[in-house]
C-alpha positions as a printed Julia matrix, in Angstrom:
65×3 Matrix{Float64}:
 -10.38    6.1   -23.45
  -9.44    2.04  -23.46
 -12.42    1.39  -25.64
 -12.86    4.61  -28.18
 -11.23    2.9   -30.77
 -11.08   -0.6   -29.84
 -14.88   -0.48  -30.48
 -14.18   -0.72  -33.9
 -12.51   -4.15  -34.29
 -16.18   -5.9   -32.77
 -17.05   -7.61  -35.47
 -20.13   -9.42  -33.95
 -22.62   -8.23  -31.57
 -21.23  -10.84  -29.73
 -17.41  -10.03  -29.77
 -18.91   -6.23  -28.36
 -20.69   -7.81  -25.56
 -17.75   -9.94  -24.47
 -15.69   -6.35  -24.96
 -17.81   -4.63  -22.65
 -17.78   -7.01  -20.32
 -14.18   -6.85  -19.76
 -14.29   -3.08  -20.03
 -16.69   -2.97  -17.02
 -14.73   -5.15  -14.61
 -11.6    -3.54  -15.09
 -13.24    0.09  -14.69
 -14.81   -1.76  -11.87
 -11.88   -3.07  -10.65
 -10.23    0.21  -10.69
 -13.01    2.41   -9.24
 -12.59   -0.27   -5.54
  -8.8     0.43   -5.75
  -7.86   -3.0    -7.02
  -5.24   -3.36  -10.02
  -7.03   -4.73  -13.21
  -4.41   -7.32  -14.15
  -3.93   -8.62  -10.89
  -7.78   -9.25  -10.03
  -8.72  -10.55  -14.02
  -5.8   -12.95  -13.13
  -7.21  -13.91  -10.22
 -10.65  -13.76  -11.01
  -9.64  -16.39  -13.9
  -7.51  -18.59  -12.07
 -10.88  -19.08   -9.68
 -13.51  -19.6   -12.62
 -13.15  -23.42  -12.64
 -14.04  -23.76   -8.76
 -17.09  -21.58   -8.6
 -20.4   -23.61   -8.71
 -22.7   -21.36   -6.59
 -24.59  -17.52   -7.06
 -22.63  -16.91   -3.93
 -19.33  -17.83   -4.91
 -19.81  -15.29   -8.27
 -20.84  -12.87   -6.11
 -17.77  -13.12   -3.82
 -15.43  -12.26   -7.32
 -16.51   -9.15   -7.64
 -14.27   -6.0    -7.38
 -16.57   -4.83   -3.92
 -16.24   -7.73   -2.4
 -12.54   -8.34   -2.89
 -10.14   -7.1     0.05
């Protein structure tokens, strides 16, 4: 239900992919029992320090425990 509506204010294609990204990694985040707020917080906070395929990889909501 987050996005039903909100799908209306994209105004670009662009503006709807960054929306669905952020759509899919808190639904992601949710489905591996993590709290969306806390791991987009944390996810962000590590953004600036990740220079490999690896370290990406290591952000996402199945890896994180």
């Amino acid at each position: 239900v987050i996005g039903r509506k909100a799908w209306l204010f994209a105004d670009t294609p662009a503006g709807a992919k960054a929306s669905a990204l952020y759509y899919t990694l808190i639904e992601t985040a949710k489905a591996n029992g993590l709290e969306p707020y806390a791991y987009l917080n944390y996810v962000i906070g590590k953004m600036a320090d990740v220079e490999t395929v690896e370290q990406w990889e290591a952000l996402l909501p199945w890896n994180m425990k």
